[in-house]
C-alpha positions in Angstrom: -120.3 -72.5 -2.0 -123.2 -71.2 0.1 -120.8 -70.3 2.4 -118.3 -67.9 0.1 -121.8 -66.9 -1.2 -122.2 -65.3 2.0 -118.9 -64.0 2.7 -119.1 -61.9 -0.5 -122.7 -61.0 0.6 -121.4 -59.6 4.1 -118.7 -58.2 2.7 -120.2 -56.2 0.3 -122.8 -54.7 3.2 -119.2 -53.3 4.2 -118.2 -52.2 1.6 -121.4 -50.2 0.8 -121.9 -49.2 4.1 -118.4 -47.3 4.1 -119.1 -46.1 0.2 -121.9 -44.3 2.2 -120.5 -43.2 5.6 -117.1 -42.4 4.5 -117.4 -41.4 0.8 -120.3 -39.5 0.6 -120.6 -38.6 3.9 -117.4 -37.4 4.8 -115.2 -37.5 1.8 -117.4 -35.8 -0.8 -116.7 -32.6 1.5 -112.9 -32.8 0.1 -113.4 -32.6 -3.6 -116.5 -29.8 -2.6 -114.4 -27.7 -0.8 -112.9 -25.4 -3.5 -116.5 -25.0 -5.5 -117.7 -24.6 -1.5 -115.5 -21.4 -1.1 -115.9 -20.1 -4.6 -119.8 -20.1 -4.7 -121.0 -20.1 -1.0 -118.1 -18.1 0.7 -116.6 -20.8 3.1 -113.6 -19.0 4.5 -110.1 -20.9 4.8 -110.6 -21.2 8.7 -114.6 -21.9 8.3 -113.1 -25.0 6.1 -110.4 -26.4 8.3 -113.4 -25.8 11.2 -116.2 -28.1 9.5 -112.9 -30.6 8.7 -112.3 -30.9 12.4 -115.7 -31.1 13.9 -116.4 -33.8 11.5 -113.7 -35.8 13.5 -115.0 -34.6 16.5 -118.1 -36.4 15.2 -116.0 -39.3 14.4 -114.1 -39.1 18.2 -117.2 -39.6 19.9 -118.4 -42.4 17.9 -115.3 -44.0 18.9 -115.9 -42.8 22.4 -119.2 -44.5 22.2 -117.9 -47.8 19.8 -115.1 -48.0 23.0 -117.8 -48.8 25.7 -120.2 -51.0 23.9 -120.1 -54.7 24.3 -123.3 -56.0 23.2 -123.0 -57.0 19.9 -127.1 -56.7 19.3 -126.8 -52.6 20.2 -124.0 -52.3 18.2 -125.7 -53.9 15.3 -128.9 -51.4 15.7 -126.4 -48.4 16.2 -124.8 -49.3 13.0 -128.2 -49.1 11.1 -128.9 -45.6 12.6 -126.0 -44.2 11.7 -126.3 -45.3 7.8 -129.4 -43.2 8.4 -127.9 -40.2 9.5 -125.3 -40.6 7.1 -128.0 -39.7 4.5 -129.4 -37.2 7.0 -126.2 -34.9 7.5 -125.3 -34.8 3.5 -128.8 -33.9 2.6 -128.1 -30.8 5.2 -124.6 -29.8 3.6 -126.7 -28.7 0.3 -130.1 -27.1 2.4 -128.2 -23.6 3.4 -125.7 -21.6 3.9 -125.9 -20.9 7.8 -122.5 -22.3 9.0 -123.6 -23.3 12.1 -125.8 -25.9 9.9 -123.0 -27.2 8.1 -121.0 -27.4 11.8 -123.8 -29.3 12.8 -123.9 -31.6 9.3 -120.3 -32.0 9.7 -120.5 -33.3 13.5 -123.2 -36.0 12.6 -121.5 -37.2 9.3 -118.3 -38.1 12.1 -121.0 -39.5 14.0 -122.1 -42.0 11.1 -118.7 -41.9 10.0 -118.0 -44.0 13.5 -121.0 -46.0 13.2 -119.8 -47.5 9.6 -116.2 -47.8 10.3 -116.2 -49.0 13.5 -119.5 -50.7 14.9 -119.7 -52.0 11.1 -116.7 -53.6 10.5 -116.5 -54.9 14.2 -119.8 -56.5 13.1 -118.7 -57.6 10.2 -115.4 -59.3 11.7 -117.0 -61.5 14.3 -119.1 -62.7 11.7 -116.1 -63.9 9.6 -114.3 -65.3 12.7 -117.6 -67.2 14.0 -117.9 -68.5 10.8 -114.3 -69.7 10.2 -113.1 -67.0 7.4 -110.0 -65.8 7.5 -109.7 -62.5 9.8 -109.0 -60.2 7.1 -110.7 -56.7 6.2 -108.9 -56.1 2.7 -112.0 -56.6 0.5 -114.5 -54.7 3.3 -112.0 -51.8 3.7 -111.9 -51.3 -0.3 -114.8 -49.1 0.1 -113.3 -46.5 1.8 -111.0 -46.1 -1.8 -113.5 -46.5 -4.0 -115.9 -44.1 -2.0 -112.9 -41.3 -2.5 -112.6 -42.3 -6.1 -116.4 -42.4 -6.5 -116.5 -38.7 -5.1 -114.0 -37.1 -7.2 -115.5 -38.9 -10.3 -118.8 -37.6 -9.0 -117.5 -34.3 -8.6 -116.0 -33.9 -11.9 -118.8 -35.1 -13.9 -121.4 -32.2 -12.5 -118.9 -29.6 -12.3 -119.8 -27.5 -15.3 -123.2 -28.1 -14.8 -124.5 -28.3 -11.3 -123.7 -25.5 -8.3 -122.4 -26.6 -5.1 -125.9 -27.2 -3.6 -127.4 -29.2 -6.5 -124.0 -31.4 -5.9 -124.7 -32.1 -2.4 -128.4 -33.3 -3.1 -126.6 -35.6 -5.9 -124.9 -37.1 -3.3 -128.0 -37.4 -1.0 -129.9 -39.4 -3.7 -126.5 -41.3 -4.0 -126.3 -42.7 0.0 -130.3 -43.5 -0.7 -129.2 -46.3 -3.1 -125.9 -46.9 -1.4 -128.2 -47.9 2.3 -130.2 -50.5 0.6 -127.4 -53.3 0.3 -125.3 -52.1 3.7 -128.4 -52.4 5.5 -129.9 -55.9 4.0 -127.0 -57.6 3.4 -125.5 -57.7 7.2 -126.9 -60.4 8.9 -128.3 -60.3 13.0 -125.6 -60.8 15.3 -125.0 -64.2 16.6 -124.4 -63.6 20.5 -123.0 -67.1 21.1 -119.6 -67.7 22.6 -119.1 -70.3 20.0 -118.0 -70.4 16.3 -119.6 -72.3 13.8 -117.3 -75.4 14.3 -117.7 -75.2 18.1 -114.7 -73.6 19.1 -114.6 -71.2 22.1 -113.9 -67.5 21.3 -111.8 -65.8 23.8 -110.1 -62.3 24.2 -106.1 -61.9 24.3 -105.7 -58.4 25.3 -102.4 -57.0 24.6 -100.1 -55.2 27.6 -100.6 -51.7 28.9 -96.7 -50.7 27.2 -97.9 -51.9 23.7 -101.7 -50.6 23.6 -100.2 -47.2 24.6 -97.5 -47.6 22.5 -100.0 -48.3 19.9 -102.2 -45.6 20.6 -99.9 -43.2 20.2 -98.4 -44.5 16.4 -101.8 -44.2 15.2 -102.1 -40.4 16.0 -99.4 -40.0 14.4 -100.8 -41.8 11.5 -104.3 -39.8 11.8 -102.5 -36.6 11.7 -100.1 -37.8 8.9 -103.8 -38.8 7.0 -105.8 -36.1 8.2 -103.9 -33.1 6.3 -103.5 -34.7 2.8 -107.4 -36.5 2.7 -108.9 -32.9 3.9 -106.8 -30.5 2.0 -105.1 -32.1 -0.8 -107.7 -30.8 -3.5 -107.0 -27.4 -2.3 -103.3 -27.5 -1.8 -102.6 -29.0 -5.0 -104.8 -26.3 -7.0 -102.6 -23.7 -5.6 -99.2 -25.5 -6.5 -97.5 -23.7 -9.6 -98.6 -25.1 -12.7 -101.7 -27.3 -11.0 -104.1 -25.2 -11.2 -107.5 -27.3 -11.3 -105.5 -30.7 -10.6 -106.6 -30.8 -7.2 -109.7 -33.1 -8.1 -107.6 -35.2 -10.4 -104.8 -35.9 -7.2 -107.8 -37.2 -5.0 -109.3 -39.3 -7.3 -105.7 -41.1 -7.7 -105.4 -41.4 -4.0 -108.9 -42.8 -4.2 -107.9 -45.1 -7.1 -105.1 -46.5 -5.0 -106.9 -46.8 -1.8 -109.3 -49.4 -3.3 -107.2 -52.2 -4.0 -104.7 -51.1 -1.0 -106.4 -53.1 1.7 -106.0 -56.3 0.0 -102.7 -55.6 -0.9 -101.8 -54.9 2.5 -103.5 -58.1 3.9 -101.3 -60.1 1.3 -97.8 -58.2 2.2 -98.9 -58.6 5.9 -98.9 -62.6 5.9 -95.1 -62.4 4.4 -94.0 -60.1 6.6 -96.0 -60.1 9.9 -98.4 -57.2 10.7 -96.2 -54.5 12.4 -93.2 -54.9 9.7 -96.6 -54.4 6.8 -97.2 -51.4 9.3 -94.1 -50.0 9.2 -93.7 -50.3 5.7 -96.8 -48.7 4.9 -95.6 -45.6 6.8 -92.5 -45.0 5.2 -94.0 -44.7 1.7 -96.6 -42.7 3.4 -94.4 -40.2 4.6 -93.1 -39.6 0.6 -96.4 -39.1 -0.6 -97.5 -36.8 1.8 -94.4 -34.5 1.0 -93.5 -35.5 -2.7 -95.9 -33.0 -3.9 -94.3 -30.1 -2.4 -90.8 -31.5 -2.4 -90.6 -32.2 -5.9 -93.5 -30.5 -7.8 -94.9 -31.1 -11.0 -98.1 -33.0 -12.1 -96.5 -36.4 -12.2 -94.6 -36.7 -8.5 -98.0 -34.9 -7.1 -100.0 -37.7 -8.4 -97.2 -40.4 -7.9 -97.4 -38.8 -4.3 -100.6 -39.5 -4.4 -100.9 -42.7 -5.6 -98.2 -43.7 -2.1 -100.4 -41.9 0.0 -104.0 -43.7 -1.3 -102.3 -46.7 -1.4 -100.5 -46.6 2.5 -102.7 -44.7 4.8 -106.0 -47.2 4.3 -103.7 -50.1 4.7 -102.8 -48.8 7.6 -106.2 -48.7 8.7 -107.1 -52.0 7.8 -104.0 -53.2 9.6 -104.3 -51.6 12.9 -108.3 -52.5 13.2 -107.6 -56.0 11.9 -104.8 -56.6 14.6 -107.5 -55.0 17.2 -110.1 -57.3 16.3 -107.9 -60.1 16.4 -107.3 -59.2 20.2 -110.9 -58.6 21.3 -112.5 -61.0 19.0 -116.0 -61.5 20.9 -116.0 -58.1 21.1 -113.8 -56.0 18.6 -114.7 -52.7 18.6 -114.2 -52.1 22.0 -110.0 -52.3 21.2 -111.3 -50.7 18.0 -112.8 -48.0 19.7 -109.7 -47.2 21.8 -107.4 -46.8 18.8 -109.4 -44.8 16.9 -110.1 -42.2 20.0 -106.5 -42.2 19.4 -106.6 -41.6 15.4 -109.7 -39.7 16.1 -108.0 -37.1 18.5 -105.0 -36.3 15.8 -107.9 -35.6 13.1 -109.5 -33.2 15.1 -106.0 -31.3 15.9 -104.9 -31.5 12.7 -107.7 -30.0 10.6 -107.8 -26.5 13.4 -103.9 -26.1 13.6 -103.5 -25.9 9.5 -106.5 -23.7 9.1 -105.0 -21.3 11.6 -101.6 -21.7 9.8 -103.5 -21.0 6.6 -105.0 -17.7 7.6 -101.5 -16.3 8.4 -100.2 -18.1 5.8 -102.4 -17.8 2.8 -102.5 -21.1 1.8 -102.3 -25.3 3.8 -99.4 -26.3 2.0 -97.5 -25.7 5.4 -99.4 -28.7 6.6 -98.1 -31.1 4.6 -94.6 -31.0 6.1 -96.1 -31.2 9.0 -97.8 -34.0 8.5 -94.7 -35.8 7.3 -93.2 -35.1 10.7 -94.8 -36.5 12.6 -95.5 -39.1 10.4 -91.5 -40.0 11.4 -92.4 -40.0 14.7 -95.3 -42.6 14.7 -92.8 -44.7 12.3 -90.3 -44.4 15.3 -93.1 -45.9 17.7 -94.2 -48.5 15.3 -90.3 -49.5 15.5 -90.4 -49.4 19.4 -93.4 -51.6 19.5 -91.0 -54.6 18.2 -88.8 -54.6 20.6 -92.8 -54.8 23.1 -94.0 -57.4 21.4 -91.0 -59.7 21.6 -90.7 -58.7 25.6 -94.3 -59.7 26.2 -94.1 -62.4 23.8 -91.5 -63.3 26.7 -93.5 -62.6 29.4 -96.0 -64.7 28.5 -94.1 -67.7 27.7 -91.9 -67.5 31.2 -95.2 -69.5 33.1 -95.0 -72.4 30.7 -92.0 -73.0 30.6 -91.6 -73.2 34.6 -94.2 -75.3 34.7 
């Protein structure tokens, strides 16, 4: 009992800690944006420039989370970077120089990292030393309810708050939300042993399937990056959705909360890459079913497919990373989000240029669909890897 006690207490330092680092500190910029350029002038390429310097941010977090193998620094990293979670949203709502907000929006991606990555490779060699199951469902749930949280947020102090007072909401938010992520995560146990005494070792996978991987989960970040940044606006500027933009991201929020879980469940039925490729086929129809279709009920149906896919994906791609590198899991972690990381930063610049010429980002999400088919075509590849190495690896036994 003491045991599950503890699980649920680790757990929910996760699930806090991304509440903070994702859905305030990132996130709370998508349901902002529109009351951002009403009120304080943000342009449409100023916007799509903040969006991809906070990934820049997040890339060299990743960078960093890549080359880090001592559990103890990663540990202290993490608790820094709660910190300057609170730090870079207090600074979003201080003025209106952009090179402030560029600034803001680097160090969010920074804390962003520090959360998703140093955190929940924390948080998975503490379930693995103690004999849990390997799974991030419940952990990654706060990434949903951090978006849903935000839009709620957002809604609530729209008619009364300006875009400043809204930001130092959120501030006062992330200084409740630090409390549990910080006291809640145990030390690090450096010990090559788990709790029963068994050994853990690493099983890195090939060089064909980790660049394989790597280059499905661009695709992914690029097929995510477009819809979490500019969903809010695209959707407001859709005939007959006018002010529905909120209302679409809180149902992708909404979905992404129990998606994880869901994910972890469909997973152990149908193996992990088969989950994968599921995940990214409904993806690619709710990225597209908004503009496709129209109307208030596909948008949010799209929605609902695209909160409820692209964390899953997420889950399921760090989850399978960790399981490689357990004694050490955000170093694989690391690696495929430089990956992910990379696509988030391309994506953000390449529709806000589109949208100046353009007048609007709903060009974006066709794109994003795109080359979501293209990741979905690697994922597929990456069978045919995984049996050959499966191969490979077997051939010594079985001449011995």
């Amino acid at each position: 009992m003491n045991s599950q006690r503890e699980r649920f207490k680790v757990l929910g330092a996760g699930i806090f800690s991304l509440i903070l680092v994702l859905g305030v500190a990132r996130f709370a910029y998508t349901p902002l944006l529109p009351i951002m350029q009403q009120q304080a002038g943000l342009g449409l390429a100023e916007a799509g420039w903040l969006a991809a310097l906070n990934y820049a941010g997040y890339l060299s977090g990743a960078l960093i989370a890549s080359l880090i193998s001592d559990l103890v620094l990663k540990d202290r990293l993490y608790r820094i970077g709660l910190v300057v979670a609170i730090v870079s949203t207090a600074m979003m709502g201080l003025t209106t120089d952009p090179w402030v907000w560029m600034l803001s929006r680097f160090i969010a991606g920074l804390s962003s990292a520090a959360g998703m990555l140093l955190g929940t490779g924390l948080i998975l060699n503490w379930l693995i030393r103690h004999n849990h199951r390997p799974e991030l469902g419940i952990h990654f749930s706060g990434i949903g309810l951090g978006i849903a949280g935000c839009s709620v947020a957002v809604w609530l102090m729209g008619g009364a708050l300006d875009w400043r007072d809204q930001w130092f909401v959120f501030t006062a938010l992330a200084c409740l939300l630090i409390v549990p992520a910080l006291a809640w995560l145990p030390a690090p146990d450096t010990s090559p042993l788990t709790k029963s005494g068994a050994p853990m070792h690493d099983n890195p996978p090939s060089r064909l399937y980790l660049g394989l991987f790597m280059a499905a989960y661009f695709c992914a970040g690029f097929g995510y990056v477009i819809s979490a940044t500019f969903i809010v606006a695209i959707v407001d500027k859709l005939p007959g959705l006018q002010g529905q933009g909120a209302l679409a991201f809180l149902a992708i929020g909404l979905a992404a909360a129990p998606a994880c879980i869901n994910w972890d469940f469909i997973a152990r039925y149908i193996g992990e890459l088969n989950a994968l490729i599921l995940a990214a086929l409904l993806q690619i129809v709710g990225i597209v079913l908004p503009l496709a279709v129209g109307g208030l009920i596909p948008t949010l149906f799209g929605a609902l497919l695209f909160g409820g896919t692209f964390i899953g994906m997420v889950s399921l791609v760090l989850t399978m990373a960790g399981r490689f590198y357990p004694t050490r899991p955000a170093k694989m972690m690391g690696k495929m989000t430089l990956s992910y990381g990379a696509a988030q930063i391309i994506g953000p610049a390449i529709v806000g240029w589109l949208a100046t010429r353009l007048g609007n980002y709903s060009i974006g999400l066709y794109l994003a669909g795109g080359v979501m088919v293209v990741g979905t075509v690697l994922l597929a590849i990456l069978k045919f890897v995984e049996k050959r190495d499966a191969a490979v690896a077997l051939r010594p036994c079985l001449q011995n």
